[in-house]
BAZA-887704 format. One record per residue (C-alpha): x, y, z. Coordinates in steps of 0.5 Angstrom, whole numbers, padded with zeros to 4 digits, always signed. Each point is the difference from the previous one (the first is absolute). Example, Ala and Ser with C-alpha at 12.3 -4.5 7.8 and 13.67 -1.06 7.14 Angstrom:
<lumlums>
+0025-0009+0016;+0002+0007-0002;
</lumlums>
This chain:
<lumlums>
+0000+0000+0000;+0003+0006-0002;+0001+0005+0006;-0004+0006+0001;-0002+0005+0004;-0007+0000+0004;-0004+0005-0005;-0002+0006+0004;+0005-0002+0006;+0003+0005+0005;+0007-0001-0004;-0003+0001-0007;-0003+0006+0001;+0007+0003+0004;+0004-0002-0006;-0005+0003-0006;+0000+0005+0005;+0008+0001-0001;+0001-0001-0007;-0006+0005-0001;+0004+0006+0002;+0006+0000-0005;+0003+0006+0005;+0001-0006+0004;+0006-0003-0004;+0006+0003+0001;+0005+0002-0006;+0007-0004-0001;+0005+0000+0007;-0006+0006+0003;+0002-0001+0009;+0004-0007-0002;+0007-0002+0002;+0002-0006-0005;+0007-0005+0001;+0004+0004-0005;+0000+0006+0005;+0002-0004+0006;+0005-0004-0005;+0002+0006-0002;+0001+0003+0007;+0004-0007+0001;+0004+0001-0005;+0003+0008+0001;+0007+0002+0003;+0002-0002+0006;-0002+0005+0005;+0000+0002+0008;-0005-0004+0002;-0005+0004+0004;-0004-0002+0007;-0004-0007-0002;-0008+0001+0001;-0002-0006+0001;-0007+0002+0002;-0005-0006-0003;-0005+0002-0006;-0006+0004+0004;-0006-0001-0004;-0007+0005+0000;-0005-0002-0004;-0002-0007-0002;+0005-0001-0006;+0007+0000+0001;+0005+0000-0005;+0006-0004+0002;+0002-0006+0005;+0006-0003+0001;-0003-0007+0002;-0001-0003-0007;+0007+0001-0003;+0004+0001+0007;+0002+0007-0003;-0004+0007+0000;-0004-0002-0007;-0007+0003-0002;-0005-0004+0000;-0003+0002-0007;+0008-0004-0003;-0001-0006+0004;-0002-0006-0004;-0004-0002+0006;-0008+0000+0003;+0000+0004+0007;-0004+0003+0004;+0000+0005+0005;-0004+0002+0006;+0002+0008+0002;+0001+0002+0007;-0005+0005-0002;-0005-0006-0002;+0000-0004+0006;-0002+0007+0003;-0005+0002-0004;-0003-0008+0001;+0001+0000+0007;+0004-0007-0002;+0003-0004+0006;+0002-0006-0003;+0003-0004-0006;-0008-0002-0001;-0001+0007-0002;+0005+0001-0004;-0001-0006-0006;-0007+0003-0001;+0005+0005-0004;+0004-0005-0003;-0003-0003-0007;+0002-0007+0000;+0001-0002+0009;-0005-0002+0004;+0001-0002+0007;-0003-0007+0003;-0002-0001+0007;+0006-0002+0002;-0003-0005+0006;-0001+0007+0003;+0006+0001+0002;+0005+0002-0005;+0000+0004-0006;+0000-0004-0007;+0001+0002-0006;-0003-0003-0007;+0004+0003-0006;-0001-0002-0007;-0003-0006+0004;+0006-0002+0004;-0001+0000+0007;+0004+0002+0005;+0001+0001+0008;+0008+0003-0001;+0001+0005-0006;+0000+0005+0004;+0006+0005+0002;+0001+0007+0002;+0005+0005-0004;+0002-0006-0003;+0002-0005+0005;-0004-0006+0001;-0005+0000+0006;-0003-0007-0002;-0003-0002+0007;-0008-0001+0000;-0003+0006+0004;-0006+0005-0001;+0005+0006-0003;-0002+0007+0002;+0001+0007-0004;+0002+0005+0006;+0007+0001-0003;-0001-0001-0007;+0001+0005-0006;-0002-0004-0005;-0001-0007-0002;+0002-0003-0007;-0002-0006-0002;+0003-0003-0006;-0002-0004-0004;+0003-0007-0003;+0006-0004+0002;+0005+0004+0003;+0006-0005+0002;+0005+0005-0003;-0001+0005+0005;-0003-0004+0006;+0002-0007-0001;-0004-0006+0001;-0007+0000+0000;-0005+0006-0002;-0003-0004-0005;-0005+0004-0002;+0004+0007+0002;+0000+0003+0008;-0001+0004+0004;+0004+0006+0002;-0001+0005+0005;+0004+0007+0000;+0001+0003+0008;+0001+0006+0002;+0007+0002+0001;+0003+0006+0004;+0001+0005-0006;+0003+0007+0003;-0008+0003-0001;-0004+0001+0007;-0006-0005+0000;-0005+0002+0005;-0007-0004+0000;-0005-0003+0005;-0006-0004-0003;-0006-0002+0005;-0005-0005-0003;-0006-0001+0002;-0006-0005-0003;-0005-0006+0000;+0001-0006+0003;+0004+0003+0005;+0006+0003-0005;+0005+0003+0005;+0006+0002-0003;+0006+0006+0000;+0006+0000-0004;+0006+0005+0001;+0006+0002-0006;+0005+0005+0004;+0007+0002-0003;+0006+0005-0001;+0006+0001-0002;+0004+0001+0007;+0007+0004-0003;+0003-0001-0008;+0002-0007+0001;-0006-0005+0005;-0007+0000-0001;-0005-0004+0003;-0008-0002-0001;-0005-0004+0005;-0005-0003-0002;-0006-0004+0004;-0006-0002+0001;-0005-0003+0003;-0007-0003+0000;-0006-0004+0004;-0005-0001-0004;-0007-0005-0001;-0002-0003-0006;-0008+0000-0003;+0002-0008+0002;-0003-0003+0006;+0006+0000+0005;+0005+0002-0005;+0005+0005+0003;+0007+0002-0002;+0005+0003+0005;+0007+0003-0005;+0006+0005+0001;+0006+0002-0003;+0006+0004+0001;+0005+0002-0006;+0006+0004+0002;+0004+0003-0006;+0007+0003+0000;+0004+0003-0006;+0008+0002+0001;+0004+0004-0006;+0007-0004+0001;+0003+0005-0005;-0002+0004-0005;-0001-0008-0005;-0003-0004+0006;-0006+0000+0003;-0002-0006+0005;-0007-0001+0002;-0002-0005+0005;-0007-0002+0003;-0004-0004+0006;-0006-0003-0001;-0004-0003+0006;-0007-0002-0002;-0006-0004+0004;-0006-0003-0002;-0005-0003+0004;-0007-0002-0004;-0005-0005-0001;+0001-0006-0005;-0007+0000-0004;+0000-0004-0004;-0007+0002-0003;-0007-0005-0002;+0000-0006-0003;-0004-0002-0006;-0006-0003-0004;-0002-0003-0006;+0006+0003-0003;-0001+0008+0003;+0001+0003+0006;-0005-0001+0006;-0004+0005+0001;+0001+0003+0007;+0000+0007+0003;+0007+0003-0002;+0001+0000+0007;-0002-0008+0003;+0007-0003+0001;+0001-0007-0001;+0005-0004+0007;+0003+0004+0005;+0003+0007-0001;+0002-0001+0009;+0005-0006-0002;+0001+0002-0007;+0006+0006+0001;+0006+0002-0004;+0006+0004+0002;+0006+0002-0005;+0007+0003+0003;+0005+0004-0006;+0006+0003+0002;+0004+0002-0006;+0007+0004+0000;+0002+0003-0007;+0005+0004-0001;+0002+0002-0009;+0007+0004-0001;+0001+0003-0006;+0006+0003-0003;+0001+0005-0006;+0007-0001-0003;+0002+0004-0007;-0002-0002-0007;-0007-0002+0001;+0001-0006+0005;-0005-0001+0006;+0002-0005+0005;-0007-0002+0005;+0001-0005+0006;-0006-0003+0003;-0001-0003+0006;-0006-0003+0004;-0001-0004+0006;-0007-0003+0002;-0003-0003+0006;-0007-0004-0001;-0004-0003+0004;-0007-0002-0002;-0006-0005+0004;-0007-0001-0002;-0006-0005+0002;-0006+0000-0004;-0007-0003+0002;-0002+0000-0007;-0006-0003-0004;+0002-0007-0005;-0007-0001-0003;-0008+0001+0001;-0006-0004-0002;-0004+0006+0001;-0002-0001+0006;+0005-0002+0004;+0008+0002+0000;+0006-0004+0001;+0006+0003+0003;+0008-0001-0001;+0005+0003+0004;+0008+0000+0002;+0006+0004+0001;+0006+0003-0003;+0006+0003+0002;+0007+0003-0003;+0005+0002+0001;+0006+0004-0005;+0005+0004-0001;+0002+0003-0006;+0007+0003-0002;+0002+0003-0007;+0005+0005-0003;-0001+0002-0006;+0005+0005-0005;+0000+0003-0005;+0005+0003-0006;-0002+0005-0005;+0003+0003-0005;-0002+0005-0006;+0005-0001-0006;-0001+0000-0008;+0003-0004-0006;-0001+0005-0005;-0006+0003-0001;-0004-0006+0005;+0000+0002+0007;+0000-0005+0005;-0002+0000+0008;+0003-0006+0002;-0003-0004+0007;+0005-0006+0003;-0003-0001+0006;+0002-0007+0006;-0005-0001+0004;+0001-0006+0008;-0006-0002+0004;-0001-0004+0006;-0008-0002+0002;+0000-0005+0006;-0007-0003+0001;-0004-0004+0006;-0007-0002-0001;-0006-0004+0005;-0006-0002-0002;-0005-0003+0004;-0008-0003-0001;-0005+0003+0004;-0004-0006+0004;-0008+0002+0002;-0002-0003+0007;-0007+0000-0003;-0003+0000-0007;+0003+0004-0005;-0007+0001-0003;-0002+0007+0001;-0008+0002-0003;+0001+0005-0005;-0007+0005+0004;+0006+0000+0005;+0008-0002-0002;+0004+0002+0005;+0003-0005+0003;+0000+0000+0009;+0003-0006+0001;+0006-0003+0003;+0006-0001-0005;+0008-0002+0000;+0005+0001-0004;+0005-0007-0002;+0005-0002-0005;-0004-0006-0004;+0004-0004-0005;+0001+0004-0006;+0002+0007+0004;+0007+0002-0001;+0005+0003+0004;+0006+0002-0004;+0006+0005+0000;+0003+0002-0007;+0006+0005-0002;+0000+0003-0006;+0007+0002-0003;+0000+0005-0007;+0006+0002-0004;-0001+0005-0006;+0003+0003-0005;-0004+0005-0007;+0002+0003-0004;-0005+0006-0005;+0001+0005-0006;-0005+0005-0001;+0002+0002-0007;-0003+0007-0004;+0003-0002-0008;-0004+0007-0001;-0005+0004+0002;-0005-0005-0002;+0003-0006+0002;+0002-0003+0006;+0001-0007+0003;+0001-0003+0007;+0004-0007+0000;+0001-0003+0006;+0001-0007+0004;+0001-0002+0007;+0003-0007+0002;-0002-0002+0007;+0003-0006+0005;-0008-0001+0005;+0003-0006+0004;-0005-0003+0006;+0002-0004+0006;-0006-0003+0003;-0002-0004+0006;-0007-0004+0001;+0000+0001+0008;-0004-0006+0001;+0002-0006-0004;+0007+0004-0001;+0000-0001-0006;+0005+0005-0004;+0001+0004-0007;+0005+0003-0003;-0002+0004-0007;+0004+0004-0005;-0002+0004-0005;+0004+0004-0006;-0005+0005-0002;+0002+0004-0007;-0005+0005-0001;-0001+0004-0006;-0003+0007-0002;-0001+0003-0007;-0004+0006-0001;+0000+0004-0006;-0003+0008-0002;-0002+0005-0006;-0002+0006+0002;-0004+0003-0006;+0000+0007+0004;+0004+0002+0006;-0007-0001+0004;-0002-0007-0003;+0004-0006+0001;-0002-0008-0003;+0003-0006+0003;+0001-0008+0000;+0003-0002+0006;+0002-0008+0002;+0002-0003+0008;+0000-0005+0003;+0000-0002+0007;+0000-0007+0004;-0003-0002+0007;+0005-0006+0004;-0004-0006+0003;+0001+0003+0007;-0007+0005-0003;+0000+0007+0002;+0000-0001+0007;+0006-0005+0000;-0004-0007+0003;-0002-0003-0004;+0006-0005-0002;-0001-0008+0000;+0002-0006-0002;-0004+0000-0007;+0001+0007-0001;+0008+0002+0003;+0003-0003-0007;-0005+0003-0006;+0002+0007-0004;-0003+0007+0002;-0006+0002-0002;+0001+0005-0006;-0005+0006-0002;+0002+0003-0007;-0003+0007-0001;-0001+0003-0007;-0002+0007-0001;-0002+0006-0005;-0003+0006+0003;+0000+0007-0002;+0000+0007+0005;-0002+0007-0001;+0002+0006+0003;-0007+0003-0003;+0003+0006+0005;+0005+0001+0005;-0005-0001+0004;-0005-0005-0002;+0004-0007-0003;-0004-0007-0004;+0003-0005+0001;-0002-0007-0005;+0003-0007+0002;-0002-0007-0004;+0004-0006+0002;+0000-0008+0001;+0003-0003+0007;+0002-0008+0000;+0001-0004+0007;+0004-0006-0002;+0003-0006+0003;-0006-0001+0005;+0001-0007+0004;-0006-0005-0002;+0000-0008+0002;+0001-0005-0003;-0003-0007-0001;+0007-0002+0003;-0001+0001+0009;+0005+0006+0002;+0002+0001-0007;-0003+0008-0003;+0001+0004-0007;+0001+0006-0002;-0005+0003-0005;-0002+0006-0002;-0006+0003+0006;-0003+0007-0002;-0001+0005-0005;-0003+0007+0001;+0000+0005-0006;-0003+0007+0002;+0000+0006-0003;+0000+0006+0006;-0001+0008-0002;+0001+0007+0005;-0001+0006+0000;+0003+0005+0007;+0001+0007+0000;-0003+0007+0000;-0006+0001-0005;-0001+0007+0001;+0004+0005+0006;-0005-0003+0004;-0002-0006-0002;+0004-0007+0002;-0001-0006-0003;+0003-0008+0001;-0004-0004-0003;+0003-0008-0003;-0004-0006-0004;+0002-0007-0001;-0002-0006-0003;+0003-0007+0002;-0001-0007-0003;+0002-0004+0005;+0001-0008-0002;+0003-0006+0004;+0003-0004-0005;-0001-0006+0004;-0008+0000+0001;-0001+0005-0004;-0004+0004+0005;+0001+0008+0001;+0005+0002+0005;-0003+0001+0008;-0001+0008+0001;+0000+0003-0008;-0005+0003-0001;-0001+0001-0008;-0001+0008+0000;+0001+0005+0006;+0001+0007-0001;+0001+0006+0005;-0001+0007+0000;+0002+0007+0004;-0002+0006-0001;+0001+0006+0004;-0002+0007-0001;+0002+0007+0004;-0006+0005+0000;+0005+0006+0003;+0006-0002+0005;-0005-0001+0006;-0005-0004-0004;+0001-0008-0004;-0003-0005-0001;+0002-0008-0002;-0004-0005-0004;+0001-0007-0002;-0001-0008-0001;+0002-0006+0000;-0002-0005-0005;+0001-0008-0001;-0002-0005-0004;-0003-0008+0004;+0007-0004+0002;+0001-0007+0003;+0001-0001+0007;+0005-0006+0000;+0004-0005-0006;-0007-0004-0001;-0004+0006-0002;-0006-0002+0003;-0001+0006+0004;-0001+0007-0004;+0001+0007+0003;-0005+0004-0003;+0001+0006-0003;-0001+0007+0003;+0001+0008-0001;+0002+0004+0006;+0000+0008+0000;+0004+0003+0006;-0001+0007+0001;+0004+0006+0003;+0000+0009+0003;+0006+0004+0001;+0000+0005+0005;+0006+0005+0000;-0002+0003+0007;+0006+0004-0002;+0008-0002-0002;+0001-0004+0007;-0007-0003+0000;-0003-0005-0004;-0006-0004+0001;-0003-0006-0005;-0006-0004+0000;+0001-0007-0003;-0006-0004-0002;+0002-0007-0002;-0006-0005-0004;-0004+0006+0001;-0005-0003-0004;+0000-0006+0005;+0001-0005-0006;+0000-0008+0004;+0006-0003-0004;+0006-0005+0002;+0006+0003+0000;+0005-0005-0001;+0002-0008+0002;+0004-0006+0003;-0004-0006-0003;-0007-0002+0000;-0002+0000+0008;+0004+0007+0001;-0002+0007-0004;-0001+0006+0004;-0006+0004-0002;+0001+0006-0002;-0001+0007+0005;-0006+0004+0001;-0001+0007-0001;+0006+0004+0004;+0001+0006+0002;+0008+0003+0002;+0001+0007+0002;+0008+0003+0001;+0003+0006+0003;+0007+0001-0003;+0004+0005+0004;+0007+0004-0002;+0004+0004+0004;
</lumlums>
């Protein structure tokens, strides 16, 4: 079926609207910077070199321009053969955003599952994931509900990345830009107040203490309820950031992160007859009093960076994180429609992550062809523990539907198939990358990385032991034409590999400890368009294979690999300013999602979705926001026997600008108060989607 967009749909008539006013586009090299200017600055005559400004890329408005994630180098967004999205700080206000459920709705082709109510997971180009996560581009990989208190924007890039993240990341990741000490003076206090409780304040405090330090705080806080019966969520979070200028070529930045969040796992209602069983949104299926979560993240991060003459750039990162993550859940296994059967257990892990990352950079020409050439090593350490135990019902674990909360008593014990195990993974890489500008017009990026993914890994209770090793080489090819200075074309392949110890570096046995990686192969063409300096268009099309997937065989123990899954998609965006006062992000996808094996449709892709925000400003006091999330009917698990509907949600906004340190705004989430389910674990756990939610925020700058 050849893709269109919904006639009549939000993102339609934004788009009509743009193409309808040709003063919109913006003539050849109007407000843009291009490669050749910074090859061109690269290849001067050596100078004095002046005071290093390493303040990190501020974005206002909803369309940046650059982001050095993609490529590991300053590169604009409209020059990278790659599909990205990115949620702005600004965005995340305006939306009254606090997670990372929140931002996919504004990332055409992500969607997020339930996760067991516990943990953030990510559905990209119909690959899911728990660990593709990172934060300013170091991994962060550990199963949590991340929070937005600290963040300046969150990109997510789209298709394999193993050149520039290593293993993993099959259908792209997820990066989340923190705010970092930057000589500015940054004074703002938030206070949220809303429905179902909502109690939340967030402060953001920085200044440049003399010409060589500065320092910045972050911190959060946040005891709220839910529309769900007996749901609650206790987090907060402390982010110290300081900046130190080591000489006139050197800037070191060094980070402290210390995040806790206490909730409840929810794992939502079961099913009937292939949908949802209708209940009221709020009815809560086990026991939320026995059903707790709690996460603790300490990271310390420090980057160096040094300019030497001649257009080299050196970047040193290190990051060390310490995670600990429980949850037991109480949670519904299957319903007759009557009568509800409930499973239980528990789960705890522990780890600690270690990584260093450096990166040479270095602009030079060969005859009329500038070159940004990137050699990078990257070393790393994870050390894992995990315990799993099954809950044990003293009574029946059959609870009425009229009535579903489980009051009896109940124990938590190993059963035969629990594990305990304890595992430490060793990372050994070195890539190698070529951003290549033949001509104004042409440009290329070559590049590889060749990793060494060794495992040690122990099964506490057999004793059984495993040793893997993985020689990973990962390529990545992408091409540009630039008709105009403000239109680029693009064709791109990558490839990315996930070992057999899984995202989360347990899941090793005896019949799968010898099998070659999973492989997912990329290939792209898309098309970006700066309509104006302010307004971009982004187009992308491509196909996403998953292969050497184990399946058994007829022989007991024995397993092959096979080609899994294949998804091909086309995905648009527009972000930006469409007048002075008129802002805009908007983003289209269609997926055809297929298992290669049953030849079912993908858990947890929907064939279309759509998102649209608008927001206008009256005057400087006065602004409103509108906006809606579409998506199409998607399978609840693998089998396809339980379909999500399909549903429209319209959110809305007021602004308020008391004067220029006070700011008041009014968010109105599902303000048609539209039933829907909003995403999935499998058949018996999917979480109805919120009612009409009203959240006001004060914001106060001195």
């Amino acid at each position: 079926m050849k893709p269109q967009l919904p006639k009549g749909s939000p993102l339609a008539i934004a788009l009509s609207l743009a193409i309808a006013f040709p003063a919109f586009a913006a003539t050849e090299g109007e407000g843009h910077v291009g490669t050749a200017t910074v090859a061109s600055a690269n290849l001067a005559a050596p100078t004095d070199l002046d005071k290093i400004e390493v303040h990190g890329v501020h974005v206002t408005g909803y369309d940046p321009k650059t982001s050095r994630t993609a490529t590991k180098t300053d590169a604009l967004l409209r020059d990278t053969p790659q599909a990205i999205s990115i949620v702005t700080e600004e965005l995340i206000k305006d939306t009254a955003m606090n997670s990372m459920g929140d931002v996919v709705r504004y990332m055409p082709g992500i969607t997020m599952a339930q996760g067991e109510g516990n943990r953030d997971t990510t559905v990209i180009r119909g690959s899911s994931s728990t660990a593709d996560f990172f934060v300013d581009g170091l991994r962060d990989d550990v199963q949590y509900m991340r929070d937005l208190y600290n963040i300046e924007r969150v990109e997510g890039l789209k298709g394999p990345n193993a050149m520039i993240f290593g293993r993993g990341g099959s259908g792209g990741v997820i990066n989340r830009v923190t705010k970092q000490a930057d000589w500015h003076d940054h004074g703002e206090f938030n206070l949220q107040l809303g429905s179902w409780d909502r109690r939340r304040a967030s402060v953001d405090v920085g200044h440049g203490i003399n010409e060589t330090a500065a320092f910045r705080v972050t911190a959060m806080g946040e005891d709220s309820d839910s529309y769900r019966e007996g749901y609650e969520q206790r987090r907060y979070g402390l982010n110290p950031t300081l900046a130190f200028r080591l000489g006139d070529a050197t800037m070191l930045n060094l980070s402290y992160e210390h995040f806790r969040d206490d909730r409840v796992a929810d794992r939502g209602v079961p099913s009937l007859n292939g949908r949802p069983l209708e209940t009221d949104p709020e009815t809560f299926f086990g026991d939320p009093e026995h059903s707790p979560v709690w996460a603790r993240v300490n990271a310390f991060n420090a980057v160096l960076n040094h300019d030497f003459a001649n257009g080299v750039h050196l970047r040193n990162a290190t990051v060390y994180g310490d995670y600990d993550k429980f949850y037991q859940n109480i949670f519904p296994s299957s319903t007759n429609g009557t009568t509800v059967t409930l499973g239980a257990y528990n789960n705890f892990t522990t780890r600690e992550n270690a990584f260093n990352q450096t990166d040479l950079t270095y602009g030079f020409s060969t005859g009329t062809v500038a070159h940004t050439l990137l050699m990078g090593a990257e070393i790393g350490r994870q050390v894992t523990g995990n315990r799993r135990e099954t809950g044990v019902f003293g009574a029946s674990n059959v609870v009425p539907v009229s009535n579903p909360i489980y009051t009896g008593p109940i124990t938590f014990q190993q059963s035969a198939t629990d594990s305990t195990n304890t595992g430490t993974t060793d990372i050994a890489a070195l890539y190698v990358q070529d951003q290549i500008e033949f001509s104004p017009k042409f440009q290329a990026i070559l590049g590889v990385r060749y990793d060494r993914f060794e495992v040690d890994f122990t099964n506490v209770r057999n004793g059984a032991h495993f040793t893997t090793q993985d020689d990973l080489l990962s390529p990545r090819v992408g091409l540009v034409y630039k008709p105009l200075e403000a239109v680029s074309l693009y064709a791109s392949y990558s490839n990315s590999f996930m070992p057999r110890a899984g995202d989360q570096l347990s899941s090793l046995s005896l019949t799968n400890a010898a099998l070659d990686p999973e492989e997912f192969k990329n290939y792209e063409v898309g098309a970006k368009w700066d309509i104006r300096p302010a307004l971009s268009l982004t187009a992308a099309v491509y196909r996403l294979d998953r292969e050497n997937v184990a399946v058994a065989t007829n022989v007991p123990g024995v397993s092959e690999l096979v080609k899994g899954q294949r998804t091909e998609g086309v995905e648009i965006g527009l972000s930006g300013e469409l007048t002075e006062h008129w802002k805009i992000i908007g983003g289209y996808a269609y997926q055809d999602s297929e298992n290669l094996l049953t030849h079912k449709e993908i858990a947890s892709v929907p064939r279309n979705s759509a998102s649209l925000w608008n927001r206008y400003d009256f005057n400087d006091q006065w602004g409103v926001g509108l906006g809606a999330t579409y998506r199409d009917d998607m399978y609840a698990a693998a089998d396809n026997a339980v379909v999500l509907p399909g549903y429209t949600r319209v959110d809305a906004a007021v602004f308020y600008t008391v004067n220029p340190n006070v700011r008041l705004q009014l968010n109105v989430e599902n303000l048609l108060d539209e039933q829907y389910y909003a995403s999935a674990h499998n058949n018996n756990n999917i979480t109805p989607g919120a009612p009409r939610g009203y959240y006001l925020t004060a914001s106060f700058k001195f």
